[in-house]
N, C-alpha and C positions, 0 to 999 in steps of 0.2 A: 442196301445194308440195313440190318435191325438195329434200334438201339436200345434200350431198356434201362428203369431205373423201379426202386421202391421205396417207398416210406409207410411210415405206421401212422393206423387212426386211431387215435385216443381221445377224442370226444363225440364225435356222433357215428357210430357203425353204421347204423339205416340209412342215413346220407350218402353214403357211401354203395353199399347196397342198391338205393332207389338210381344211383345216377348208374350204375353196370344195366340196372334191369328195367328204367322207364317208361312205361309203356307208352308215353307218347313218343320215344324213337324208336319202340320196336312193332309199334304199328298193331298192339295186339289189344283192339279194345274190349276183352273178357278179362284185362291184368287186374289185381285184389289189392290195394295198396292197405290193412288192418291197421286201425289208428295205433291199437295197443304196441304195435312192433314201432315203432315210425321212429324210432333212436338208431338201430343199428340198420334198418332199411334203406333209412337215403344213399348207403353207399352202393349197396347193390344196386339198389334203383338206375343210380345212373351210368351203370356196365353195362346193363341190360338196355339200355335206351333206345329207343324204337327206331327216330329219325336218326341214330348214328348207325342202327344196325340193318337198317330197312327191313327185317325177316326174323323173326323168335327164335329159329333154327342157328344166327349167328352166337346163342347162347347159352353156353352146355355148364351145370353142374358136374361137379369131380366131387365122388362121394354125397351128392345132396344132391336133390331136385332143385332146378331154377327157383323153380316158383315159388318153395318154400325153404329156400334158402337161410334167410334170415333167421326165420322159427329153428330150425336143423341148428344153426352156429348160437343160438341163443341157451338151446336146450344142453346142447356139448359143456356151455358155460355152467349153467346152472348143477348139472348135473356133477361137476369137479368143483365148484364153488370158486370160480374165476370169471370174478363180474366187473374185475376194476383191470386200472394199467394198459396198456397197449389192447385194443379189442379187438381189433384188426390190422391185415398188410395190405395195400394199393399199390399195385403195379403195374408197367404199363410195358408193350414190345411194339415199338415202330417199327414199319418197313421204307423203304425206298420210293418213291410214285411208278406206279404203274410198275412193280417188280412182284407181286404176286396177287394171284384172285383171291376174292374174297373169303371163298372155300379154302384154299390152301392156308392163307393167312392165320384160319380160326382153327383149321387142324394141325399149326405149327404151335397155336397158343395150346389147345387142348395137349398136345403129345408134352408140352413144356412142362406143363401146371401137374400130368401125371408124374412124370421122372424128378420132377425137385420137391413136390408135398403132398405126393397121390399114395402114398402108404399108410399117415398119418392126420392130414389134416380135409377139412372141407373146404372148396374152390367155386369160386366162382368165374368160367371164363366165356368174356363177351367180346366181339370183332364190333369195331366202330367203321363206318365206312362216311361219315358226316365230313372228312375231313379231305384234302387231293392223294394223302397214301394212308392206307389201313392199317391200323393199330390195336392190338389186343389191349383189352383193362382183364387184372387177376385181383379178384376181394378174397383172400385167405384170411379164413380163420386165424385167431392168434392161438386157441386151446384146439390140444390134440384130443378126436374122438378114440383114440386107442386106451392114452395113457396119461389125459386131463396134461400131460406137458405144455407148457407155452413154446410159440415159434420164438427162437433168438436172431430178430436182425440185427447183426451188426457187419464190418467191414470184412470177414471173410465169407458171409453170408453170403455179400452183394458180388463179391471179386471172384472169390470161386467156385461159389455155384450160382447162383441164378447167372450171371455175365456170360460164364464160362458155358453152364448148359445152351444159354440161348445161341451162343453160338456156332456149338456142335452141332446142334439140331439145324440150322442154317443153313452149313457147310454141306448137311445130310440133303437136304433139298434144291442145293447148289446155289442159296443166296448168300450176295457179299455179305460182308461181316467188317469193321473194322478192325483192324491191326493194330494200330495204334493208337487208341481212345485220349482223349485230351482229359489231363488231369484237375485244369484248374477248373472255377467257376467263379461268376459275379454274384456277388450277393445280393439277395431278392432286393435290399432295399435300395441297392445303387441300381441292380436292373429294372425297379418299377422305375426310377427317377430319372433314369437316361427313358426309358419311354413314355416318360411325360416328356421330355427334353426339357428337361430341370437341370440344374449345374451338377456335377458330384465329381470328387478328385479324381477318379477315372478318365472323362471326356476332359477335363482341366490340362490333364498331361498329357492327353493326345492330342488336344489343339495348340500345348508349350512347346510340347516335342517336335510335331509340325512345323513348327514355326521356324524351330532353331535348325531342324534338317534346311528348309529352305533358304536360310542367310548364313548358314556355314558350310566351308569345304573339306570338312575333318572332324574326325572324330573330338578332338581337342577342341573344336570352336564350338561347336553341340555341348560340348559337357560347359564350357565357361559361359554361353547365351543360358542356358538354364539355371546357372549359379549366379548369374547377374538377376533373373527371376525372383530371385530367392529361394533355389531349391538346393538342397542337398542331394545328391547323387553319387554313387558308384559304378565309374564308367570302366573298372582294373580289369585288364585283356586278359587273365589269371584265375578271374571268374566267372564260373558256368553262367550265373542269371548276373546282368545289369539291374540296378536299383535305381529308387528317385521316392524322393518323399519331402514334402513340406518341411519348414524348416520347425527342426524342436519336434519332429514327430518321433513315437517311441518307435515303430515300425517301419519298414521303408515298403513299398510295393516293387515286383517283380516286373519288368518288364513285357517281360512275357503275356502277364496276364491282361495288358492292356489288346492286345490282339497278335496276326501273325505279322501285320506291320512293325509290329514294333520289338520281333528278335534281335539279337545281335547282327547275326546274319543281312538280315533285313534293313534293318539301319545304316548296316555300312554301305548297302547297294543302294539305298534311294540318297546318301554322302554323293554317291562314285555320279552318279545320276544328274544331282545339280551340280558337279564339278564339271560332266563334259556337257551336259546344256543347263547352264547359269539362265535363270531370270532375270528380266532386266530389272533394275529396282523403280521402284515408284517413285518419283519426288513426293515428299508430304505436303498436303495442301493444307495453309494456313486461312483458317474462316476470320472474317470481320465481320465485327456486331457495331450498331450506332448504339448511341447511351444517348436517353433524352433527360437534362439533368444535370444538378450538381453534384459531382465524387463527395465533396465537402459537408455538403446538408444530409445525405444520406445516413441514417441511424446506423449506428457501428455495432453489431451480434458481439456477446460474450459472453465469457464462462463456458458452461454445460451444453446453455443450447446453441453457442453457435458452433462446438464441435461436433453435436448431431446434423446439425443444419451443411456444416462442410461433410462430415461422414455422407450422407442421404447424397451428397452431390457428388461425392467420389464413386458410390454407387451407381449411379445413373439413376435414383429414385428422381431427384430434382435435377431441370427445370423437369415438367411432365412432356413425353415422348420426344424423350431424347434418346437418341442413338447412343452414345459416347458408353462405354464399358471401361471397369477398375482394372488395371492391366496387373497386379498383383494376384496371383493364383490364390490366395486366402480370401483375398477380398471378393471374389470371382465367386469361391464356395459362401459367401454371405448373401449372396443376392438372392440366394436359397430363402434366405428369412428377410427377405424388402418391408413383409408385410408388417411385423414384429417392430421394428427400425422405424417406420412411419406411422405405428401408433405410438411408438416412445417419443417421436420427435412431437405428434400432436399434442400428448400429456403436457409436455414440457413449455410447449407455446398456448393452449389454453391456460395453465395454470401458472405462466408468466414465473416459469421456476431457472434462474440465471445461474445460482452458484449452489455450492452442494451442500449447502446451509440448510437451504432454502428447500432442495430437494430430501434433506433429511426429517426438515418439520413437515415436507408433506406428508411424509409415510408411515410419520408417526399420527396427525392427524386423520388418515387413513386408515388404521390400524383399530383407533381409538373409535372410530367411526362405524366401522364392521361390528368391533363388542357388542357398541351400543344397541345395533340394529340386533347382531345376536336374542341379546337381553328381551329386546322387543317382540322378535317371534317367540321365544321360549316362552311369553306369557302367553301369546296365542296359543300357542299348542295346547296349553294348560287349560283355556277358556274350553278349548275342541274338548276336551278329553269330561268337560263336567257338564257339556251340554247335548240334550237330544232336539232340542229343536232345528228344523231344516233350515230355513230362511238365516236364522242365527249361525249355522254352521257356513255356510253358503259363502255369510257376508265375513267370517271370519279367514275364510280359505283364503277369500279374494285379497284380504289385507295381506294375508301371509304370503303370497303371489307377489305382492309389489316387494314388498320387504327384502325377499329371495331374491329376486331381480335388480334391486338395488347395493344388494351384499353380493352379488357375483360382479356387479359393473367396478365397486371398490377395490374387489381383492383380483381383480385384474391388473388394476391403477396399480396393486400393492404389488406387482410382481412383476410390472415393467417398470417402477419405479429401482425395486432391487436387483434387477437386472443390470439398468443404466450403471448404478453403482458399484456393482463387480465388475463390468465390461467395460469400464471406461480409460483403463490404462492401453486395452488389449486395442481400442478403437484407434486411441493415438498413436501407438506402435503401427497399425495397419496403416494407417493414414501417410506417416513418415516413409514406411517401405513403397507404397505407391508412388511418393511424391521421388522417391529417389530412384524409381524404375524410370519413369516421366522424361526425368530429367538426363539418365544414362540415354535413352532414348534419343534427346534431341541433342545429345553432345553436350550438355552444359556440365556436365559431373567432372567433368578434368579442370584439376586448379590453373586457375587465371595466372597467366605468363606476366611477371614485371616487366615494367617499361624500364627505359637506361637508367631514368633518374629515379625510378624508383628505389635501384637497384644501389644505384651511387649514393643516394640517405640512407 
């Protein structure tokens, strides 16, 4: 099956250019790379790319020569006085592994690129074979050589024709197509972060969700294990999508979107699943630590920093390589910033800052402190600007080096100092709901039953 998508280049067209037409994957060492073009080039450049195309022939010009592609889309511009704004499209058409050759593949792109912008615009189209299934790149021009028009992409651009053509043209050479294309998508910066395997509320609610599928037999006990969580959810059999969203969030997230695990559908079978094979439960193992030492003599943390000092350990930053994880989904997305958290705690323990008195006179001291240094290079500058001697210039830059260095190290201090300050009602709240998941957990959250005589007073 093919798939396709397209977006616009609006800052380097040659970028774009050089990667369609690179001559180090297309294997053609006579290719010209002209400095003076080298903005709208790179895009071509890498359609054309040698090692994805193995052969020069995988890259045909629509209305332009390969080779002087760029120059051709540049000239169009110039020639209608459309130099700014979208300056090109980047498209791309997947195939299947092993569902078509190489050949067909590049004659499915080229028949494509003529029937959607072969009347009007200049094309660029190159077959990449670098990857396990071959994939056409399309660099179109944004200005028409007709009639200096710009291309308009937008969403019936993408849905009814380029989608809709490619997969006529498919059909014509009898490859699958999808029928029914999935609408959602992750966004780029939750999907760089799950592929770092960083935290982000996506993976948060499929390891909560998981969790509650596996210690509940119902639909009803899934929705109450995730509201003891502290989540918000709408689990009403009345509506199409299920919801879940952090608590106090202005949006909720679809279920759906978290994958095809997690449909309604879905959910109720892997319900039906641990109901007729139940896991057996774990007993919790209780660890014992020795203490060498008196409880008594021990220096007792307060204020500020001992609620960082407990934060960091609710975290699992403190003790160092500890296993233990924050079982509140909020606090789970904070482990995102450990690093942040553990220079605020260090601020706070080198500068012996207890209460928020004390955390106020530092950041005013801080503040005061930057001016200063301000004031200090401004005279340097001043010195630079009246003097031509080298050695003198030399020794003034070096001063103005530390200076800079020492007013970035301050107004760092000054911005995890005002951080602690706004976030520190948010940290006790998070602390509280961890502490009260903890505790639902091990049973202790149900009020303690009187005794007779208690009862009898």
């Amino acid at each position: 099956m093919a798939t396709t998508k397209i977006w616009p280049v609006r800052d380097n067209l040659k970028r774009v250019v050089e990667y369609a037409e690179n001559h180090l994957k297309t294997e053609n060492p006579s290719f010209y790379t002209p400095e003076e073009m080298r903005d709208l080039f790179d895009v071509l450049e890498y359609g054309k790319n040698g090692e994805k195309t193995e052969q020069q022939f995988y890259v045909t010009g629509v209305n332009c020569a390969d080779k002087t592609a760029y120059a051709q889309m540049m000239l169009t511009k110039h020639r209608y006085g459309k130099l700014d704004g979208n300056l090109a499209y980047h498209a791309y058409m997947s195939f299947e592994v092993d569902e078509v050759t190489p050949d067909k593949a590049h004659e499915i792109g080229v028949e494509l690129a003529k029937r959607l912008w072969g009347d009007r615009y200049e094309i660029v189209v190159s077959t990449h074979l670098n990857t396990t299934c071959c994939h056409n790149h399309f660099v179109i021009n944004s200005v028409s050589f007709v009639d200096g028009k710009k291309l308009n992409n937008n969403y019936a651009m993408y849905f009814e024709h380029f989608r809709k053509q490619s997969d006529k043209i498919c059909k014509e050479y009898g490859i699958s197509v999808i029928d029914k294309p999935s609408t959602t998508k992750t966004p780029r910066n939750i999907h760089i972060a799950e592929k770092n395997g960083e935290p982000t509320r996506y993976n948060i609610f499929r390891e909560d969700i998981d969790k509650a599928i596996t210690n509940s037999l119902s639909q009803r006990q899934v929705g109450q294990y995730l509201r003891n969580l502290g989540y918000d959810i709408n689990f009403n059999e009345n509506r199409k999508y299920w919801t879940i969203s952090f608590k106090g969030d202005k949006r909720a997230t679809r279920l759906e979107r978290l994958g095809e695990q997690y449909s309604v559908n879905a959910i109720n079978k892997r319900i039906l699943d641990v109901y007729i094979y139940p896991k057996a439960k774990q007993p919790m193992k209780i660890k014992s630590f020795a203490f060498n030492g008196s409880f008594t003599k021990v220096k007792k943390l307060t204020g500020i920093y001992a609620l960082y000092i407990r934060y960091c350990y609710e975290l699992g930053i403190l003790p160092k390589n500890t296993t233990r994880k924050p079982l509140s989904p909020e606090m789970r997305m904070e482990v995102r910033k450990m690093e942040k958290y553990s220079s605020q705690t260090r601020l706070l323990c080198y500068n012996k800052i207890v209460t928020i008195e004390e955390l106020l006179s530092f950041l005013e001291l801080r503040k005061n402190d930057v001016k200063s240094l301000e004031n200090s290079r401004n005279k340097i500058y001043n010195k630079l600007r009246g003097t031509k001697d080298t050695d003198k210039i030399t020794e003034l830059k070096a001063k103005r080096d530390v200076i800079s260095a020492k007013m970035k190290e301050y107004r760092r201090d000054i911005f995890l100092a005002d951080d602690i300050l706004k976030r520190q009602e948010q940290i006790k709240e998070q602390i509280r709901k961890n502490q009260e998941i903890k505790l639902r957990e091990l049973g202790l959250d149900k009020p303690k039953q009187k005794t007779k005589k208690e009862m009898e007073r």
